[in-house]
N, C-alpha and C positions, 0 to 999 in steps of 0.2 A: 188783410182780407178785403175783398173786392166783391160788389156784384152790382148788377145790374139790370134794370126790367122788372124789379118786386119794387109793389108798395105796400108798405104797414101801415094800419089804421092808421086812424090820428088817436085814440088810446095810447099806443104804442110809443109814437111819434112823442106824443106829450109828454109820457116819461122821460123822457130825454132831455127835455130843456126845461132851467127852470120857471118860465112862465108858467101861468096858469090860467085859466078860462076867467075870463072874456079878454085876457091879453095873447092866447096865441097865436101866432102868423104862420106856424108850418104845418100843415095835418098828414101832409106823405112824403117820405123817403123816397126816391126813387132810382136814387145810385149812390155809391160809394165808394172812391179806394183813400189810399192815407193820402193823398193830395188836392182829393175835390170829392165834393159832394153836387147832388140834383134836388132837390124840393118841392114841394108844390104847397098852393093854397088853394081850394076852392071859393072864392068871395061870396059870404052872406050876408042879405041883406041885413042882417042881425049885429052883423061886424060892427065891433067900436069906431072902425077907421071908414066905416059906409057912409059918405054923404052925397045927398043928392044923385042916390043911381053910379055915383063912382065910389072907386078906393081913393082916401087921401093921400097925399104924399108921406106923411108921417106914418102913412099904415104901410108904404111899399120900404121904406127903412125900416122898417122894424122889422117885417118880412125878409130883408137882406139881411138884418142881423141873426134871426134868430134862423137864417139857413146857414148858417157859421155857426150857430152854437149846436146846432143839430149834427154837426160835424164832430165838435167834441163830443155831446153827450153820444152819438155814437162807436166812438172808439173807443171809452170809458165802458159800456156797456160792452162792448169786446173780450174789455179784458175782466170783466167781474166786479170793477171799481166803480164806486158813485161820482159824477160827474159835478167838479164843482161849479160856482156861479161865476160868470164874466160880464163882463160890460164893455161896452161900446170905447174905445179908445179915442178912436178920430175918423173921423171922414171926410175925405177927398176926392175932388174928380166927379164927383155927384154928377149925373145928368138925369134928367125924369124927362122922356119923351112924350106922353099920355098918362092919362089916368084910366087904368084900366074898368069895364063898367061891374056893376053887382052881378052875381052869377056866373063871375069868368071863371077862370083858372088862373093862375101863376105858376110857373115854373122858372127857379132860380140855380143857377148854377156857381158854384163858388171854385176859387183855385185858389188854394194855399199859396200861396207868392215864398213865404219865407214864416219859420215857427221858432222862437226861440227864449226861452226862460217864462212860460205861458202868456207872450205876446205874440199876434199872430198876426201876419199881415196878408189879406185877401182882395183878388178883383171878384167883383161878384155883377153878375148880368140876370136881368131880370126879361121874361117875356109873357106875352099875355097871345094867346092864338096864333102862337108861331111867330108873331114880331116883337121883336124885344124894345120895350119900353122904358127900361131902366139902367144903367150900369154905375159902377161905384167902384172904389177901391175902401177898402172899412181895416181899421186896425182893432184888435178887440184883445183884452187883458185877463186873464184867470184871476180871480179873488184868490187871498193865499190863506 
């Protein structure tokens, strides 16, 4: 299944991963097929990861991450299956170009690179008003 151009709440969204408030980083879906997902964040000043009028860097990974887990939990939601928990495996390649400011947007896009025994390996690129600020390459592991 594929689409493109719909956003689900962040209700929605949240179901999907299992973070939970005041730890989410995804609030919109914004595409999907079995290879890549889109995401977004709208930054509040309320955010954990807000300081000083910016996002920290610890909040733009976590944001990378959980647009990877947003991936899974929606393919599990797909198929009618609950979505188990994953964690962060490794990260490489990290570059943070800015910090994006409070009140922005994020939008992050992930590409499956390679899936296999629920280890996954993803590049994932981050952007804040059309210039991309972030990119990664993230490995990430299904809890069994």
């Amino acid at each position: 299944m594929e689409f493109s151009g719909t956003t689900y709440d962040s209700e929605f969204v949240g179901n999907l991963i299992p973070q939970k408030t005041p730890f989410v980083m995804v609030d919109k879906l914004l595409s999907f097929t079995e290879t890549s997902i889109e995401a977004g964040l709208d930054i509040s000043a309320e955010n954990i990861f807000a300081n000083h009028g910016h996002f920290a860097e610890a909040g733009l990974v976590e944001h990378m991450a959980q647009t990877v887990a947003l991936h899974t939990g929606y393919q599990f939601y797909l198929r009618k299956e609950q979505a188990p928990t994953g964690y962060i495996g490794s990260i490489t390649s990290l570059e943070i170009h800015s910090l994006p400011p409070v009140y922005s947007t994020l939008i992050s896009r992930a590409e499956i690179l390679q899936e296999f025994a629920g280890i996954t390996l993803v590049d994932v690129t981050t952007s804040c008003n059309g210039v991309e600020i972030a990119k990664g390459q993230l490995k990430t592991v299904l809890a069994k």
